[in-house]
py3Dmol code that shows the C-alpha trace and the ligand (Angstrom):
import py3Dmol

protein = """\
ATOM      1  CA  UNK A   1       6.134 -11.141 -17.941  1.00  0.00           C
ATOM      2  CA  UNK A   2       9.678 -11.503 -18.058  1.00  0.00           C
ATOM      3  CA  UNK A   3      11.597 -12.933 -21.081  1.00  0.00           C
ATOM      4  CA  UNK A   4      15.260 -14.241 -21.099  1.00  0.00           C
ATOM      5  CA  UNK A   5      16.668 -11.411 -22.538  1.00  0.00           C
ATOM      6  CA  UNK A   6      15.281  -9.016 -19.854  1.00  0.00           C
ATOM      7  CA  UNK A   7      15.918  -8.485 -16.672  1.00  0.00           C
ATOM      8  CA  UNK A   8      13.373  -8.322 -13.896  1.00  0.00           C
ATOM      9  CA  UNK A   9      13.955  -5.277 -13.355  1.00  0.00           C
ATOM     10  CA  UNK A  10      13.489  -3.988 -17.246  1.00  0.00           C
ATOM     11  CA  UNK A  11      10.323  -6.042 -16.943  1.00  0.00           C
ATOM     12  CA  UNK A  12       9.096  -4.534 -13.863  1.00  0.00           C
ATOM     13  CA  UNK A  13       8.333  -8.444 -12.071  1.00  0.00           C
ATOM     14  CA  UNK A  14      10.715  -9.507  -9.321  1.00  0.00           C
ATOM     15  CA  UNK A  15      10.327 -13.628  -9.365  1.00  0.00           C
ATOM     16  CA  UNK A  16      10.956 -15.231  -6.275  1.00  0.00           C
ATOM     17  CA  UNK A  17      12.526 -12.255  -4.280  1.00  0.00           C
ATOM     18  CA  UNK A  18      12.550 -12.508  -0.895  1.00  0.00           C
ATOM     19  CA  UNK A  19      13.567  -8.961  -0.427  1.00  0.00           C
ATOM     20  CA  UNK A  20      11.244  -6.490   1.388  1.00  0.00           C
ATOM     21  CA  UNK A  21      11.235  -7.599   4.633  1.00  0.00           C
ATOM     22  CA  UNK A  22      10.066  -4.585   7.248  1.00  0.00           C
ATOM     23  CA  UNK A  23      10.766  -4.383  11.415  1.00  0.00           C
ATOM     24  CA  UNK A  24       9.477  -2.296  13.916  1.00  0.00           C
ATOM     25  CA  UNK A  25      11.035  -1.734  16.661  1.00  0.00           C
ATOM     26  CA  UNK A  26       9.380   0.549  20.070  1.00  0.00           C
ATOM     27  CA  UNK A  27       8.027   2.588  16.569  1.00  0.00           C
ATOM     28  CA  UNK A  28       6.594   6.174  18.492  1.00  0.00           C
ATOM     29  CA  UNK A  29       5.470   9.401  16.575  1.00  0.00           C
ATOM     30  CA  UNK A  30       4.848  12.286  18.935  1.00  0.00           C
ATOM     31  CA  UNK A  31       3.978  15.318  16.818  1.00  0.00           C
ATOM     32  CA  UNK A  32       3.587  18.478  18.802  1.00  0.00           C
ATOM     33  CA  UNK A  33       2.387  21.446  17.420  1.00  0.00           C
ATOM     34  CA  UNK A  34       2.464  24.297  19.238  1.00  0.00           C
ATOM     35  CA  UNK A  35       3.933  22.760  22.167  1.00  0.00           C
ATOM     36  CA  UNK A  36       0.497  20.442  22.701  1.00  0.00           C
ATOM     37  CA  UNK A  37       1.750  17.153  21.885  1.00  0.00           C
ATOM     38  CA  UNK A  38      -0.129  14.394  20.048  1.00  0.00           C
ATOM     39  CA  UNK A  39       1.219  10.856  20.041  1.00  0.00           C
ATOM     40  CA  UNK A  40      -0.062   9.608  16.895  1.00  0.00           C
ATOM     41  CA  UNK A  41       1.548   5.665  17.621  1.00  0.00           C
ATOM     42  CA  UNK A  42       2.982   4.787  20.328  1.00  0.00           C
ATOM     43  CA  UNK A  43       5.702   1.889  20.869  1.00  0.00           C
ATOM     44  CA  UNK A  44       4.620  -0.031  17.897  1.00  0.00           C
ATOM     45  CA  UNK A  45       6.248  -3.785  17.620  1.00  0.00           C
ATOM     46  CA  UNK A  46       5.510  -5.223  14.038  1.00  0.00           C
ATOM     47  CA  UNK A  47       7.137  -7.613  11.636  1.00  0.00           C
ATOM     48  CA  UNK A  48       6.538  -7.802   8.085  1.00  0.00           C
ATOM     49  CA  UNK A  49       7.554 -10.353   6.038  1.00  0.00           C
ATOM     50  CA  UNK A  50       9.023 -10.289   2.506  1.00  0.00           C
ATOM     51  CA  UNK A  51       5.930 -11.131  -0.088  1.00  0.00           C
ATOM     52  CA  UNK A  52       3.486 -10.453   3.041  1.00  0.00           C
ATOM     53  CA  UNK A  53       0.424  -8.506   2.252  1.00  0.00           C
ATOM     54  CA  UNK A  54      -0.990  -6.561   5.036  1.00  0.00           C
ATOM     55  CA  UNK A  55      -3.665  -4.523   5.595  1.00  0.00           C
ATOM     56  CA  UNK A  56      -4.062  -1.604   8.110  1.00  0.00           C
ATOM     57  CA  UNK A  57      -7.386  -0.559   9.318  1.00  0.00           C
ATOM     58  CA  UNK A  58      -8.855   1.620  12.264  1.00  0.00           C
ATOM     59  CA  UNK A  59     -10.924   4.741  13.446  1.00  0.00           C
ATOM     60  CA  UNK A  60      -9.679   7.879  12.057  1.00  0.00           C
ATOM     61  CA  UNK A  61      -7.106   9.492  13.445  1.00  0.00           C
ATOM     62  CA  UNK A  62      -5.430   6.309  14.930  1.00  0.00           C
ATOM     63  CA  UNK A  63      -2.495   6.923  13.172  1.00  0.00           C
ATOM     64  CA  UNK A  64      -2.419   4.354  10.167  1.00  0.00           C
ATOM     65  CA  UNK A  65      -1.246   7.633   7.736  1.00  0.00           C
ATOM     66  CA  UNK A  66       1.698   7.838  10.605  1.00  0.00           C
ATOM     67  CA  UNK A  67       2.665   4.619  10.648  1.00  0.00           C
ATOM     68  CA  UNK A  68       3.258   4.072   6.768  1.00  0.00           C
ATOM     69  CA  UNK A  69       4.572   7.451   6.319  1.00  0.00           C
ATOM     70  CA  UNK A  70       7.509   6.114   8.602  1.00  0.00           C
ATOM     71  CA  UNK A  71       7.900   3.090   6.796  1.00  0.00           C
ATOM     72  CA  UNK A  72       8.112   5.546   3.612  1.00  0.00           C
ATOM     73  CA  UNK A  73      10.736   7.950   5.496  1.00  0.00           C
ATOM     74  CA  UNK A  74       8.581  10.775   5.187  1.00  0.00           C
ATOM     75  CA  UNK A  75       8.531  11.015   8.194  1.00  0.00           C
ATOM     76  CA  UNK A  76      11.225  10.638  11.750  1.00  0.00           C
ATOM     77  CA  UNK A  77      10.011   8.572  14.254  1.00  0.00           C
ATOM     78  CA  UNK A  78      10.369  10.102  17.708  1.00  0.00           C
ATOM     79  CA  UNK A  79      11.731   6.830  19.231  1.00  0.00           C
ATOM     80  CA  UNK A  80      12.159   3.385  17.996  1.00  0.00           C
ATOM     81  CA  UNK A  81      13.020   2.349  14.625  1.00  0.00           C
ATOM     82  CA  UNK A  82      12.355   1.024  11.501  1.00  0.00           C
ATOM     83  CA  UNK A  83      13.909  -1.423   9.297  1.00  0.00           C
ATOM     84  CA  UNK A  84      13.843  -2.642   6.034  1.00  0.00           C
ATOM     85  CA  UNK A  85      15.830  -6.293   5.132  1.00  0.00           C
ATOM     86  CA  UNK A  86      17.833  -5.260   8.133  1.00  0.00           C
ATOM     87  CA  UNK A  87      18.871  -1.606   7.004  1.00  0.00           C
ATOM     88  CA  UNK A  88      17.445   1.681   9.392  1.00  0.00           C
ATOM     89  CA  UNK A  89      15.020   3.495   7.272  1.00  0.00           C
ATOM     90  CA  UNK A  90      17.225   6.772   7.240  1.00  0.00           C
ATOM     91  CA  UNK A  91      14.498   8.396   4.440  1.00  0.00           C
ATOM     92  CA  UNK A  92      12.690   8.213   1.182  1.00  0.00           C
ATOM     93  CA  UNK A  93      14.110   5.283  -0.970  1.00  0.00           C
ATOM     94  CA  UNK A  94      13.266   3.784  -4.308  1.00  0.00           C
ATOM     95  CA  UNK A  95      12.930  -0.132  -2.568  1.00  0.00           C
ATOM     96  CA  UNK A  96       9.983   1.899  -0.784  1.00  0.00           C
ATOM     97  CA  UNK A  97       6.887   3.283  -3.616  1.00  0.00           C
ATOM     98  CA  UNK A  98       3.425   4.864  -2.112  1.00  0.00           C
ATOM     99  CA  UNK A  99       0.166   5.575  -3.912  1.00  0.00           C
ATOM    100  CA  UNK A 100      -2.077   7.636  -1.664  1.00  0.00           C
ATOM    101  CA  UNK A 101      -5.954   8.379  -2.832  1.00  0.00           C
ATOM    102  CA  UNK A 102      -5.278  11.368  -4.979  1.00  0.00           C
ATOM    103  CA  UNK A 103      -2.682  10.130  -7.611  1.00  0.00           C
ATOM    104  CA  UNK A 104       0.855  12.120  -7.542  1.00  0.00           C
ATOM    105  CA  UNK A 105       1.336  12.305 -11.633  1.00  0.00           C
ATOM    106  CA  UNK A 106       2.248  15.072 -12.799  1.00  0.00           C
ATOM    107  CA  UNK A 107      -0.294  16.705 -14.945  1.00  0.00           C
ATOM    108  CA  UNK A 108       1.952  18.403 -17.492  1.00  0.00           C
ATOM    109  CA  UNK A 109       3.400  15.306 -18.014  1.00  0.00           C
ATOM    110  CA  UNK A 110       2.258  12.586 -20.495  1.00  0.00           C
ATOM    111  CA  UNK A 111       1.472   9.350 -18.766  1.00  0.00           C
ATOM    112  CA  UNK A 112       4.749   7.570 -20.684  1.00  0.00           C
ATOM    113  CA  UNK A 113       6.623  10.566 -19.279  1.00  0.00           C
ATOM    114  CA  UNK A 114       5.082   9.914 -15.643  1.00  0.00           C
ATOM    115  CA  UNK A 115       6.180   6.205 -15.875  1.00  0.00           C
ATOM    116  CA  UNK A 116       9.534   6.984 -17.024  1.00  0.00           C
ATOM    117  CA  UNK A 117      10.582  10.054 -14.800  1.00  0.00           C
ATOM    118  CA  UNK A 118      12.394   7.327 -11.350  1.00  0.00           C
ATOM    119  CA  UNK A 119      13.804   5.220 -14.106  1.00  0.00           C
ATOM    120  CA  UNK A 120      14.910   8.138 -15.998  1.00  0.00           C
ATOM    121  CA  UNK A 121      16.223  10.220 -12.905  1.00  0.00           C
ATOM    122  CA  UNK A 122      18.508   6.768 -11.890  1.00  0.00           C
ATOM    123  CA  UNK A 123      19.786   7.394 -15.556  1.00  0.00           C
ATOM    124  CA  UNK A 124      18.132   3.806 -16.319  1.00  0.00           C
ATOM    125  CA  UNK A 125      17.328   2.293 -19.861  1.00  0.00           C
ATOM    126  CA  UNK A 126      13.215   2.921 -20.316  1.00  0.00           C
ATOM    127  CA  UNK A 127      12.776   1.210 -23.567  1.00  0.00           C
ATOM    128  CA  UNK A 128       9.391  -0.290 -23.748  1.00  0.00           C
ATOM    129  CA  UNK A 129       9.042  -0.254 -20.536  1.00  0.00           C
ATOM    130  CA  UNK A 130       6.507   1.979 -19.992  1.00  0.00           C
ATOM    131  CA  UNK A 131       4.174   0.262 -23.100  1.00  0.00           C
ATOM    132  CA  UNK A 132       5.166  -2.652 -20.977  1.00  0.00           C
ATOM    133  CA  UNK A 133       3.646  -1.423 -17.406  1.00  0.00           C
ATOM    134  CA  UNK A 134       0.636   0.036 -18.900  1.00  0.00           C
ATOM    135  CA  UNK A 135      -0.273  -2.962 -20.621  1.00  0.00           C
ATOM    136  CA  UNK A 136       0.111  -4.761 -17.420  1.00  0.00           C
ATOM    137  CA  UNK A 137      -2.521  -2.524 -16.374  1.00  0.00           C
ATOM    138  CA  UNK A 138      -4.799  -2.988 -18.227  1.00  0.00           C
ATOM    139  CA  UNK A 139      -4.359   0.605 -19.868  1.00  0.00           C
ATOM    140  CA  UNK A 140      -2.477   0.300 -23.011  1.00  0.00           C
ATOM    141  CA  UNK A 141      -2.345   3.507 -25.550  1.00  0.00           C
ATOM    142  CA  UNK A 142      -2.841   5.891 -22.932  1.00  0.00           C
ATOM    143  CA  UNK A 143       0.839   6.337 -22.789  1.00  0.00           C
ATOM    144  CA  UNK A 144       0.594   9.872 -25.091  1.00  0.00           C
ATOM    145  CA  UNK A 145      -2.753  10.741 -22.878  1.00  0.00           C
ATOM    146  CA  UNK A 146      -1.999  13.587 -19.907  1.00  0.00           C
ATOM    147  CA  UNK A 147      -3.751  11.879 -16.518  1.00  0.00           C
ATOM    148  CA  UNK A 148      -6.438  14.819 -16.625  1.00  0.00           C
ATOM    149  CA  UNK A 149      -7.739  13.288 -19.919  1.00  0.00           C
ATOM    150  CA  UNK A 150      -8.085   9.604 -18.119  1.00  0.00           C
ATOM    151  CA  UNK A 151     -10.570   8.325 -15.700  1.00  0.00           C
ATOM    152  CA  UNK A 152     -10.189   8.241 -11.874  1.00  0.00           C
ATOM    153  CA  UNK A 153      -9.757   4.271 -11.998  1.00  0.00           C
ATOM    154  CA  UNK A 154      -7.406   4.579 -14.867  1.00  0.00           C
ATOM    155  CA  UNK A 155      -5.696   7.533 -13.532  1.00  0.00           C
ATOM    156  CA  UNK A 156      -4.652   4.836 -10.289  1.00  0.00           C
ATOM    157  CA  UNK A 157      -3.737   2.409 -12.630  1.00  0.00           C
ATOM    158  CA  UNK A 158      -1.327   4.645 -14.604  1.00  0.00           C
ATOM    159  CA  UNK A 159      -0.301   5.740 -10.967  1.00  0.00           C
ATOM    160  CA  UNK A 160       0.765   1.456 -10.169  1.00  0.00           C
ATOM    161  CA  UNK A 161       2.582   1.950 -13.530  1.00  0.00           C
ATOM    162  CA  UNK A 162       3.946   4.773 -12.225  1.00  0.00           C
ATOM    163  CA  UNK A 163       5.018   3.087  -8.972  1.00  0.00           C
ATOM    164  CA  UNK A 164       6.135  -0.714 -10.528  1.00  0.00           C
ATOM    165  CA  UNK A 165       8.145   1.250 -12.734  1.00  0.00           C
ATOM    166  CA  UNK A 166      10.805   2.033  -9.988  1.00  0.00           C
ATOM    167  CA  UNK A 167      10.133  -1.531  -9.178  1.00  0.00           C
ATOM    168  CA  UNK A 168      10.230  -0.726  -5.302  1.00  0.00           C
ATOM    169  CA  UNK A 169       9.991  -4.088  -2.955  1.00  0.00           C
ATOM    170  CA  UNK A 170       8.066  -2.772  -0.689  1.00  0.00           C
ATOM    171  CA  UNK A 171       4.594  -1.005  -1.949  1.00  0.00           C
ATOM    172  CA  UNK A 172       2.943   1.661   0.757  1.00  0.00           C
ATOM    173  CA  UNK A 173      -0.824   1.908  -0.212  1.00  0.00           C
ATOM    174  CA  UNK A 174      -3.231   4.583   1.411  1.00  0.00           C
ATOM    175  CA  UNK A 175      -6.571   4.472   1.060  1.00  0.00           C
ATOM    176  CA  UNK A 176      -5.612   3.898  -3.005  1.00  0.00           C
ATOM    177  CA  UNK A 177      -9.108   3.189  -4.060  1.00  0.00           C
ATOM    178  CA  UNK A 178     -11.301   4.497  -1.831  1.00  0.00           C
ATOM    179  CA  UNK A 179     -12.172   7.834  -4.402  1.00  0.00           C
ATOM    180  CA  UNK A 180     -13.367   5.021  -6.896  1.00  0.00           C
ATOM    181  CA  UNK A 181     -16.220   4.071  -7.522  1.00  0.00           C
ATOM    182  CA  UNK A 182     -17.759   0.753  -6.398  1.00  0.00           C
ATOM    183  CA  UNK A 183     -17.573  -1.603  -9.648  1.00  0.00           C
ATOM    184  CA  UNK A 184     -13.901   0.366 -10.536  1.00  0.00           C
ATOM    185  CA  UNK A 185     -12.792  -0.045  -7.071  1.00  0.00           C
ATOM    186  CA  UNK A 186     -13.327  -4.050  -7.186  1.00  0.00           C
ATOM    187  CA  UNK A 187     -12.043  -4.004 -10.095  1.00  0.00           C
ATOM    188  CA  UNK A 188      -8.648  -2.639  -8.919  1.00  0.00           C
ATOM    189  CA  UNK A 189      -8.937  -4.820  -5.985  1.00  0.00           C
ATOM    190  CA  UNK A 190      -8.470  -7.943  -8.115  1.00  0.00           C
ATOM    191  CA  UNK A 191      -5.816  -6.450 -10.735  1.00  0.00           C
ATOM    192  CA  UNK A 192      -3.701  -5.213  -7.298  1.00  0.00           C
ATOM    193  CA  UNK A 193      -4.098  -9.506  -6.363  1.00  0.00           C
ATOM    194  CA  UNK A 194      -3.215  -9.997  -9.527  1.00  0.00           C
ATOM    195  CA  UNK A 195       0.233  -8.083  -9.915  1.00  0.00           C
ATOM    196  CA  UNK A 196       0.760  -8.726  -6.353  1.00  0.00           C
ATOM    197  CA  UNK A 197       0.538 -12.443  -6.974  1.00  0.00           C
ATOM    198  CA  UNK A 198       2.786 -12.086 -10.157  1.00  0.00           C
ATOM    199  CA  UNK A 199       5.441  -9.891  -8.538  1.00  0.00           C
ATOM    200  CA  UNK A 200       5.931 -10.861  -4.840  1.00  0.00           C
ATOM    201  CA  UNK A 201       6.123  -7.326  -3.374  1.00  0.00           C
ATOM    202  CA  UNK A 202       5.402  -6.365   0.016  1.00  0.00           C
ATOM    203  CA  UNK A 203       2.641  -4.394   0.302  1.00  0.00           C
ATOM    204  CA  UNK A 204       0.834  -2.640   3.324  1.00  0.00           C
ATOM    205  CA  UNK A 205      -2.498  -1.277   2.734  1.00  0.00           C
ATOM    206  CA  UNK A 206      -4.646   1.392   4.397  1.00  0.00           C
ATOM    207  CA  UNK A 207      -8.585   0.986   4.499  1.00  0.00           C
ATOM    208  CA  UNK A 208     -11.818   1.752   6.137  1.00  0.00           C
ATOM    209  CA  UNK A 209     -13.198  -0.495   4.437  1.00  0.00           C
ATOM    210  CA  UNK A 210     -13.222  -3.943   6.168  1.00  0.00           C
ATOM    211  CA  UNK A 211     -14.440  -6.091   3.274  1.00  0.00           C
ATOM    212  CA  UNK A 212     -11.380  -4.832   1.142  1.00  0.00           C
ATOM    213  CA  UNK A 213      -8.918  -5.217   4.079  1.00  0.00           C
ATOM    214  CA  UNK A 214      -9.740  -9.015   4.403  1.00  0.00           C
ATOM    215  CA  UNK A 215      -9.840  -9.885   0.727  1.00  0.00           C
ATOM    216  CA  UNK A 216      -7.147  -8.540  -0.392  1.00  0.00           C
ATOM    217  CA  UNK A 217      -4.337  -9.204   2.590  1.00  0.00           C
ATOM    218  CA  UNK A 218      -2.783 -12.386   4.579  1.00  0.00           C
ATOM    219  CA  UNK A 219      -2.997 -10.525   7.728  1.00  0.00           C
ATOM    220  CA  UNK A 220      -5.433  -7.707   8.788  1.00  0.00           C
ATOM    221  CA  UNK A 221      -3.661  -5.672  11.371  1.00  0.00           C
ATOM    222  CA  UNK A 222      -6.808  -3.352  13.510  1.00  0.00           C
ATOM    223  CA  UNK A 223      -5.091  -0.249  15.379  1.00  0.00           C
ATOM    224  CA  UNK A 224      -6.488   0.978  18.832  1.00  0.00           C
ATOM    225  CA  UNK A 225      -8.154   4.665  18.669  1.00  0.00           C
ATOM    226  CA  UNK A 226      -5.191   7.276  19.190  1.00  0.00           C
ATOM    227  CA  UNK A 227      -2.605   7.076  20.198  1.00  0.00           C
ATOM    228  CA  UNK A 228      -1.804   3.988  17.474  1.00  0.00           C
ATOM    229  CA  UNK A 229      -0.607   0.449  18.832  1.00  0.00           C
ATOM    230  CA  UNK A 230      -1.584  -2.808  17.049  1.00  0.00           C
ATOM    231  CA  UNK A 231      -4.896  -4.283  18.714  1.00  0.00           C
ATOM    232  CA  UNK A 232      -5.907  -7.354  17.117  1.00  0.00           C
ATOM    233  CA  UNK A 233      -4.150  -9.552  14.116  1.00  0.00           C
ATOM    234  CA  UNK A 234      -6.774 -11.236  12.087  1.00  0.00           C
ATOM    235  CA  UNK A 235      -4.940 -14.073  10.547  1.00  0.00           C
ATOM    236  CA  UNK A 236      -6.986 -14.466   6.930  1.00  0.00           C
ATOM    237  CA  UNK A 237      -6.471 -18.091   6.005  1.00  0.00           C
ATOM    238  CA  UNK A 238      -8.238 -17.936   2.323  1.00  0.00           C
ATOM    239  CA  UNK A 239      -6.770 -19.737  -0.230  1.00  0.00           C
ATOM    240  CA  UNK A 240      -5.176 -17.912  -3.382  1.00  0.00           C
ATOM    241  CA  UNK A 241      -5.798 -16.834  -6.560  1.00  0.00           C
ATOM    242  CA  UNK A 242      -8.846 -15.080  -4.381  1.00  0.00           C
ATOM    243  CA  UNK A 243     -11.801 -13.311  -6.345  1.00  0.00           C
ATOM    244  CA  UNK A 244     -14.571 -11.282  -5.228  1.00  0.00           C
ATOM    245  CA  UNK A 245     -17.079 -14.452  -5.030  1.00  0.00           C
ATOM    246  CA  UNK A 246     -14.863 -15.298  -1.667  1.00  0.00           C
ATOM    247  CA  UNK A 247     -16.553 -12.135   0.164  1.00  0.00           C
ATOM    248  CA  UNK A 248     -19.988 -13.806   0.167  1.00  0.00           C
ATOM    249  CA  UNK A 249     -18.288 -17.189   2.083  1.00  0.00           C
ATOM    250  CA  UNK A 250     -19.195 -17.998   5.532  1.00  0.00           C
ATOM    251  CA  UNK A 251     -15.551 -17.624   6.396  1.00  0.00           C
ATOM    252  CA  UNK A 252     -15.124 -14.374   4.497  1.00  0.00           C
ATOM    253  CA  UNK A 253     -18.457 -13.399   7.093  1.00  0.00           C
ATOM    254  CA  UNK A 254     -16.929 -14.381   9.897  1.00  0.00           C
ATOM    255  CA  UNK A 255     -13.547 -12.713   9.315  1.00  0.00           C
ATOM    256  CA  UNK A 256     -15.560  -9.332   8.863  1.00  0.00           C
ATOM    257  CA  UNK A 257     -17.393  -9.974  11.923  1.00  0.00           C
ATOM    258  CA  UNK A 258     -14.742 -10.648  13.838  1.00  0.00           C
ATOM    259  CA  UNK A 259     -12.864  -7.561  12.433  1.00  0.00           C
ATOM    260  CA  UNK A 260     -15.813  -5.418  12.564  1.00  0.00           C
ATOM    261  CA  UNK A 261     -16.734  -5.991  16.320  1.00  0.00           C
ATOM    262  CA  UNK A 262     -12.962  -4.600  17.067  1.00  0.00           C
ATOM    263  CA  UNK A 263     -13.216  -1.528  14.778  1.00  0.00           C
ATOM    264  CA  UNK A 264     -16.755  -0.507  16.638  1.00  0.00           C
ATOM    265  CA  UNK A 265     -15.340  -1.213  19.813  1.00  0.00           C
ATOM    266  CA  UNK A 266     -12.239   1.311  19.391  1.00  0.00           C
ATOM    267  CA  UNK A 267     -14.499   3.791  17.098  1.00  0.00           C
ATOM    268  CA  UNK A 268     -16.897   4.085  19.882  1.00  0.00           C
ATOM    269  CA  UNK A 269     -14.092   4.930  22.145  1.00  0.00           C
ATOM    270  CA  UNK A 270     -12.836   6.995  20.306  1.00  0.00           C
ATOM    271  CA  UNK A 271     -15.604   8.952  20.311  1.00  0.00           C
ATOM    272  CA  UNK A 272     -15.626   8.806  23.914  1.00  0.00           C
ATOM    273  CA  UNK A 273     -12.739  10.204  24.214  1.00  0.00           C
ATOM    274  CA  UNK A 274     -13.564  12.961  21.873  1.00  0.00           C
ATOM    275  CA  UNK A 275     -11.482  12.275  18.894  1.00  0.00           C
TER     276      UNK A 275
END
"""
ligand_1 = """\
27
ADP
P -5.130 8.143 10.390
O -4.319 7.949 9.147
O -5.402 6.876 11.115
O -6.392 8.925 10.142
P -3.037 10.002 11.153
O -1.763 9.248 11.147
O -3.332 10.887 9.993
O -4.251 9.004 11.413
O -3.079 10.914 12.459
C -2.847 10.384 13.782
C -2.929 11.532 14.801
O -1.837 12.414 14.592
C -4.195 12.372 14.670
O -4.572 12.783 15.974
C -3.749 13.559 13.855
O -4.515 14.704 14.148
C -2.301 13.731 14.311
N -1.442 14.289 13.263
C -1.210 13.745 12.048
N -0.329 14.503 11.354
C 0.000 15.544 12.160
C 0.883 16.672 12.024
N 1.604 16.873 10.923
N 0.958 17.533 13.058
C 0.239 17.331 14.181
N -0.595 16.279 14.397
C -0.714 15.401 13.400
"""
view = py3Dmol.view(width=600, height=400)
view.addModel(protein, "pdb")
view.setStyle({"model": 0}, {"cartoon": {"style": "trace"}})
view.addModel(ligand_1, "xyz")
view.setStyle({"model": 1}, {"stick": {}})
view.zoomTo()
view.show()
């Protein structure tokens, strides 16, 4: 937590920001390879609000990887736009951090050095910070460690530490857990609600897994089979702080049934279709 002689940023916590804000406008990716073209998501209209968390879940292939790699500026969309608090997303940008399932440190690097390289590289101060972020985790001492010499759970961890230390307002998350184990990856579920809770990012989170979707986000967002448009919004009206006791409520059920008959519905056509 923040003290008064740091700034939020220092600390890595951004109280009451209302920053992070995303809007999609006619969003279409058409990737064609070898002159066969695949539209991955087609006219997508979505808003995001600042502090929102949502989750993202459909078949394979629907385009969810699509979709947040244009909110990350990896990638051009092929019509439409995106933006963030108002501004085009032109590219990359540090208001923007993404964990994917296999962690991005780099292995030659310590973790402190990991945590430190965005900071460093924007020529900020990095004083305690790092000791700060890994504590945070839940993973303090490691900071001397390389990530090859930590666990897969603490390896995502160090990669949040990672990722708060640029401290983005907008978090990209895909599939983050889903290489984890079962007990690590609840776990993480409830130290992401945690942070999230502290911090007031946006975040928008990829998963196949429907019971993590739905207790972990405000709004569950279920994409159509290929090409990628926004089917259903499944409003999830639990009350906060959440833990994992909420998923055996008869209104966490009813959620996942509810989201579950939509994801069989466009899996199976999927199929049909051949994807
Ligand atoms: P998801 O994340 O839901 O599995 P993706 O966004 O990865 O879906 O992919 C959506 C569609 O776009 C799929 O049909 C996939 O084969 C296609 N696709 C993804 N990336 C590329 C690429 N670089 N070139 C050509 N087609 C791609």
């Amino acid at each position: 937590m923040s003290n008064d002689n740091q700034t939020a940023s220092d600390a890595g916590v951004r109280p009451d920001n209302q920053d992070g804000s995303i809007q999609m406008q006619n969003l279409t990716k058409i990737y064609d390879p070898d002159g066969e073209s695949v539209t991955a998501i087609d006219e997508i209209e979505l808003n995001i609000e600042a502090g929102e968390f949502v989750s993202l879940v459909g078949p394979s292939g629907c385009g969810k990887s699509t979709l947040l790699d244009c909110i990350a500026g990896f990638i051009e969309p092929t019509y439409g736009h995106i933006y963030v608090d108002g501004t085009r997303v032109d590219g990359p940008g540090a208001d923007r951090g993404v964990v994917f399932q296999e962690n991005r440190l780099l292995p030659w690097k310590t973790v402190r050095e990991n945590i430190n390289l965005g900071p460093k590289m924007r020529s900020e101060t990095i004083d305690g910070r790092a000791e700060e972020l890994l504590s945070k985790m839940g993973i303090e001492g490691t900071g001397d460690q390389y990530p090859t010499e930590l666990s897969g759970g603490m390896q995502q961890r160090a990669e949040i530490a990672r990722l708060l230390a640029n401290d983005p307002e907008i978090m990209l998350m895909d599939e983050p857990f889903s290489a984890l184990d079962a007990l690590t990856k609840e776990i993480m579920q409830e130290l992401l609600l945690e942070i999230w809770e502290e911090d007031n990012r946006t975040v928008v989170f990829i998963t196949h897994d429907v019971e993590e979707a739905i207790f972990l986000a405000d709004r569950v967002l279920i994409m159509t089979a290929g090409p990628g448009r926004i089917k259903e919004t499944i409003d999830v009206d639990i009350e906060r702080p959440r833990d994992l006791d909420v998923t055996t409520t008869p209104q966490f059920n009813e959620l996942k049934e509810e989201a579950l008959g939509h994801i069989v519905e466009e899996a199976r056509e999927a199929m049909e279709s051949g994807q």
